[in-house]
C-alpha positions as CSV (number, residue, x, y, z in Angstrom):
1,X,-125.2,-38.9,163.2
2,X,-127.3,-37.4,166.3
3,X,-125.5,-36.7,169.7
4,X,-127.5,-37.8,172.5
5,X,-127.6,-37.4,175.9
6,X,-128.8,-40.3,178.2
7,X,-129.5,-40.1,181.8
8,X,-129.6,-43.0,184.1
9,X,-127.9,-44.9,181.6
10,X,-124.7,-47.1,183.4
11,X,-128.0,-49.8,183.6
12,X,-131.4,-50.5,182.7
13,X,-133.6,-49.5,180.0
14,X,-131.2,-46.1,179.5
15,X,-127.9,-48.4,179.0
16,X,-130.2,-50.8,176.3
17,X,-131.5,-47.4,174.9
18,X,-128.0,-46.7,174.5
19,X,-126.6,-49.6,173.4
20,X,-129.5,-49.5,170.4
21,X,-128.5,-45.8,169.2
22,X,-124.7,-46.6,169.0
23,X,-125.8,-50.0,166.7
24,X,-127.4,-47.0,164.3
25,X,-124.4,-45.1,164.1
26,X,-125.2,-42.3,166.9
27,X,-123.0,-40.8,169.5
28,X,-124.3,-41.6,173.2
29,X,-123.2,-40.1,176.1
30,X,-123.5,-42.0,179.2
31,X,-124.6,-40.4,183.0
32,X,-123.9,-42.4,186.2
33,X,-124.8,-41.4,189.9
34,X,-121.4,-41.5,191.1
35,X,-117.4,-42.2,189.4
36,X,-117.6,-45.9,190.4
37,X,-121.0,-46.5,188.4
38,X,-119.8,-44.3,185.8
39,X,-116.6,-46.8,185.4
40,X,-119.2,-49.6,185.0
41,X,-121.2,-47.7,182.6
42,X,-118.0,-47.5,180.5
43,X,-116.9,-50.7,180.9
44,X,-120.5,-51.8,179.3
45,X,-120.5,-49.9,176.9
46,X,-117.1,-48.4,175.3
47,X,-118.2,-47.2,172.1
48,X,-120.2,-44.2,174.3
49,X,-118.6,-40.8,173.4
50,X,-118.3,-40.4,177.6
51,X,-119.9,-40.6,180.6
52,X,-121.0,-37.8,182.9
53,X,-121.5,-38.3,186.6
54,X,-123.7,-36.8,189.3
55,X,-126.2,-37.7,192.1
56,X,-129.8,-36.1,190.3
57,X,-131.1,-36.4,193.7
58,X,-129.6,-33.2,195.2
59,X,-129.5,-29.9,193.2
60,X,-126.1,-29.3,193.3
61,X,-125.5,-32.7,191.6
62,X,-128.2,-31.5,189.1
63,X,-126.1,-28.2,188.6
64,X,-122.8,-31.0,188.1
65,X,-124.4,-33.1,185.4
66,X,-125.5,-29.8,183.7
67,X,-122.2,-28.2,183.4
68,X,-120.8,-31.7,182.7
69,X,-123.0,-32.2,179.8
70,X,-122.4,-29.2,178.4
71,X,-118.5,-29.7,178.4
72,X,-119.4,-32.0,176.2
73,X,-121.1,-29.9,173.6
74,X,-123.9,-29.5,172.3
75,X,-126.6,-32.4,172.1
76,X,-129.0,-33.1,169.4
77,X,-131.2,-34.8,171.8
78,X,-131.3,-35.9,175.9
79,X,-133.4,-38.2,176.7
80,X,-134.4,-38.1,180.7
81,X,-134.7,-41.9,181.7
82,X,-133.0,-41.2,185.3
83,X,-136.0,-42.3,187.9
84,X,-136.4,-43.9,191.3
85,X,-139.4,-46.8,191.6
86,X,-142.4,-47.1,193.9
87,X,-141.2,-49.4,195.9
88,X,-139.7,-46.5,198.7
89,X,-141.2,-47.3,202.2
90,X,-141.0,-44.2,203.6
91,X,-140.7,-41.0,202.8
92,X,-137.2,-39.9,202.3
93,X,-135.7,-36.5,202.4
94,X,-133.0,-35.2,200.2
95,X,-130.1,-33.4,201.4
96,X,-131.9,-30.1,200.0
97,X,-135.3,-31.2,202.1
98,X,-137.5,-32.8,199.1
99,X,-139.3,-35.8,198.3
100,X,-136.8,-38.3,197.3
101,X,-138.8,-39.3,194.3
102,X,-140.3,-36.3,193.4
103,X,-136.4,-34.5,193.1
104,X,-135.1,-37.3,191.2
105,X,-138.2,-38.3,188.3
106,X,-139.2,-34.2,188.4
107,X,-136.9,-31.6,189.6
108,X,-134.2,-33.4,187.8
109,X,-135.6,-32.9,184.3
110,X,-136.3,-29.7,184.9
111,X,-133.1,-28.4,186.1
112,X,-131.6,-30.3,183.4
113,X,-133.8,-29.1,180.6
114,X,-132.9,-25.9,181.9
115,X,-129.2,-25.7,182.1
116,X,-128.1,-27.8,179.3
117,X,-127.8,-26.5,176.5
118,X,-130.9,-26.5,174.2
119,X,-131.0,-29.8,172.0
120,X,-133.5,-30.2,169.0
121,X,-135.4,-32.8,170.8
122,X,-136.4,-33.9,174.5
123,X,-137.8,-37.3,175.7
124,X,-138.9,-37.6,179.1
125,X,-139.7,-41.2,180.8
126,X,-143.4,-41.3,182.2
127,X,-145.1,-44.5,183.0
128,X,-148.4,-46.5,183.1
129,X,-148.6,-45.6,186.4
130,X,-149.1,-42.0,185.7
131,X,-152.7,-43.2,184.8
132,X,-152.9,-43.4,188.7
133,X,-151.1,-40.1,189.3
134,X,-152.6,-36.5,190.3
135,X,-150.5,-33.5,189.0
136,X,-151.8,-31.6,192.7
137,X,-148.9,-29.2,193.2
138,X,-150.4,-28.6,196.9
139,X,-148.1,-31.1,198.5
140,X,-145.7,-32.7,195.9
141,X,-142.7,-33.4,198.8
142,X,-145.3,-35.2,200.6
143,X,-144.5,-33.0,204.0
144,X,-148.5,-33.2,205.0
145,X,-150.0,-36.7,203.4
146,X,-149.4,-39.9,204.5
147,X,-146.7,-41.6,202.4
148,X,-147.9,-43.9,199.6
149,X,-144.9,-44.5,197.6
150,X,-147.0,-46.1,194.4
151,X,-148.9,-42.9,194.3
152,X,-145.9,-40.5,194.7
153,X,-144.4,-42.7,191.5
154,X,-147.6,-42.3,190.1
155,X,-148.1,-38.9,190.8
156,X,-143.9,-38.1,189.7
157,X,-144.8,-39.8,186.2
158,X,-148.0,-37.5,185.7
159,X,-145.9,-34.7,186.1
160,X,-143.2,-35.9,183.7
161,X,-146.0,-36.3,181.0
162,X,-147.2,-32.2,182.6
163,X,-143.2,-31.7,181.8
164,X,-143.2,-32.8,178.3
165,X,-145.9,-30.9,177.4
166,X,-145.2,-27.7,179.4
167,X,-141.7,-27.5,177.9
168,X,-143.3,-28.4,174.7
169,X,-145.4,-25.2,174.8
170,X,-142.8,-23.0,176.1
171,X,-140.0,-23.7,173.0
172,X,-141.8,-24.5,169.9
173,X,-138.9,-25.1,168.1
174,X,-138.1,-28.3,170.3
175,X,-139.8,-31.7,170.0
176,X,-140.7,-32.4,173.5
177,X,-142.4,-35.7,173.9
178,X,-142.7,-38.3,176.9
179,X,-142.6,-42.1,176.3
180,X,-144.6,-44.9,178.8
181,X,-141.6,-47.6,178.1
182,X,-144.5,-50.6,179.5
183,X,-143.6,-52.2,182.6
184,X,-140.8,-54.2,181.9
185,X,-138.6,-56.8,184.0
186,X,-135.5,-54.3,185.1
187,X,-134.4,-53.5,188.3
188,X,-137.1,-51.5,188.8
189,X,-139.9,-53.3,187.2
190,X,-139.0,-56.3,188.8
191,X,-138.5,-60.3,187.4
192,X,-142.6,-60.3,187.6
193,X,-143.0,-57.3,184.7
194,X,-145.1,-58.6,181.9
195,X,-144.2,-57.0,179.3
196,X,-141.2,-56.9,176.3
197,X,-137.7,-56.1,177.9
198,X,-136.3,-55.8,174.2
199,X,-138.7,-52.9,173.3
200,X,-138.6,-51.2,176.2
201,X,-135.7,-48.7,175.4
202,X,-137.5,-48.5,171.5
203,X,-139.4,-45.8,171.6
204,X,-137.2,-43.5,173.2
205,X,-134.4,-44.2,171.0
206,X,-136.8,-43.6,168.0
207,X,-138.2,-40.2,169.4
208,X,-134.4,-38.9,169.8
209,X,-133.0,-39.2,166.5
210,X,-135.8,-40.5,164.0
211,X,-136.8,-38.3,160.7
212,X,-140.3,-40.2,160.6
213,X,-143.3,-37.8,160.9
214,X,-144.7,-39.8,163.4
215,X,-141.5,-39.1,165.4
216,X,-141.4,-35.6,164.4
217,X,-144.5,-34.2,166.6
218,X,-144.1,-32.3,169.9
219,X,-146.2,-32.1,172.9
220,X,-147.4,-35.7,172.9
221,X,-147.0,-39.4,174.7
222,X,-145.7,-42.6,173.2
223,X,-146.6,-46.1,174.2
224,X,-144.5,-48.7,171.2
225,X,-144.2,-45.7,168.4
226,X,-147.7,-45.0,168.5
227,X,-149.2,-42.0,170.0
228,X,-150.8,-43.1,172.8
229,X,-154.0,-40.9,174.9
230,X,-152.5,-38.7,178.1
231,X,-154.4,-38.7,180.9
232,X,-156.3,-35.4,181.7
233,X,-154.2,-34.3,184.4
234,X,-151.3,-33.7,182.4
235,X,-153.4,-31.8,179.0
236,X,-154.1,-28.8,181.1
237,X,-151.8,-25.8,179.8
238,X,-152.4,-24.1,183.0
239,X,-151.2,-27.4,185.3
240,X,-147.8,-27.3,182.8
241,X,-147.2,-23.6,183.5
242,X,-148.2,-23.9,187.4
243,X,-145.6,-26.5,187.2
244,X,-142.6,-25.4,185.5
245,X,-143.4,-22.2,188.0
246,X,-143.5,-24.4,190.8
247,X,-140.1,-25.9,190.0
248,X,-138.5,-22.2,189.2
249,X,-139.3,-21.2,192.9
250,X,-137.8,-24.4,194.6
251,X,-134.7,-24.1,192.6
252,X,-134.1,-19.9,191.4
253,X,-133.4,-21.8,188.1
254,X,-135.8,-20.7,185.3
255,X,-136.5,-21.9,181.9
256,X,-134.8,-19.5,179.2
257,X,-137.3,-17.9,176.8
258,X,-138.6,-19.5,174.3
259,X,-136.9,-19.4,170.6
């Protein structure tokens, strides 16, 4: 039996990811943005092991979900599925002065790959989208561009593939992988989304605890259990560095040495 870590997961593709590892005999815990969400969460699912709560758009509830997940002991594997759509209007600021987006789908992995206690495996959510993305670290909070909130997801997503592989590189001894779940009808995909609700959370489940050798690589992207070809911008070992440096500086939070 695997422990895994889950965030995002009182709805959505991370509660159906859930829901699929606790059918194979793995312990799940739950995270929820607030107490209320994470009573829902609960009430969903009540075989999860727990649920731990905090907002991952501010860094101090990054910091919360951190410590709360390692009270919990150690995981075999955390899957980041937390993320905010395209659909934002406008720019909005965070209480810590970033890009609303960009703190929740990147600083929040980050921050929590960092504190949490290194797990054997890490599973980051990217998207189709990211195929439109630029992993530019010249204006990531969007202070100086005009807004385009489809190209801030996109761009986000890129940099959760840059993630994967950065982290990848960094610890050798963890399998880091990121996972393009399709674009499915959920809240966030909408009723319109054209592709297979049921195999959305699949992948990500699979990369967390399966002993397959396709599921036992690091450093790679996953489209329905099959490697599948990451865009340029997030191959370059320089861009991955740049960017875990980039998100050291905006947070004083770096990633521990390597094994």
């Amino acid at each position: 039996m695997a422990r895994v870590l889950i965030t995002g997961s009182a709805d959505g593709l991370g509660l159906m990811a859930a829901r699929l590892l606790i059918r194979q005999g793995h312990g799940v815990t739950l995270h929820a943005r607030d107490t209320e969400r994470g009573e829902d969460a609960r009430a969903a699912l009540p075989d999860a092991e727990g649920v731990v709560t905090g907002d991952l758009s501010s860094l101090g509830g990054m910091r919360a979900v951190a410590e709360g997940a390692n009270a919990c002991g150690r995981f075999d594997a955390v899957v980041h599925n937390a993320g905010i759509g395209y659909r934002e209007a406008r720019r909005v600021g965070t209480e810590d002065g970033l890009c609303h987006v960009f703190a929740v789908n990147v600083l929040a992995p980050y921050v929590l790959t960092a504190l949490i206690t290194r797990p054997d495996r890490l599973v980051y959510l990217s998207s189709g989208m990211a195929r439109h993305g630029q992993a530019d670290l010249s204006d990531p909070q969007w202070t100086r561009r005009r807004w385009n909130g489809a190209q801030a997801y996109s761009d986000s997503k890129l940099l959760d593939m840059l993630l994967a592989r950065a982290v990848a590189e960094h610890w050798p001894g963890v399998l880091s992988n990121s996972v393009e779940p399709g674009w499915v009808p959920t809240k966030m995909g909408g009723p319109g989304a054209p592709d297979d609700l049921a195999l959305g959370p699949v992948t990500q489940a699979w990369l967390a605890v399966s002993d397959e050798p396709s599921a036992t690589l690091t450093g790679e992207h996953f489209f329905h259990q099959r490697r599948h070809p990451t865009p340029v911008g997030a191959r370059s070992h320089q861009a991955g560095r740049a960017l875990l440096g980039y998100c050291a500086g905006l947070t004083g939070i770096a990633l521990p040495a390597r094994q």
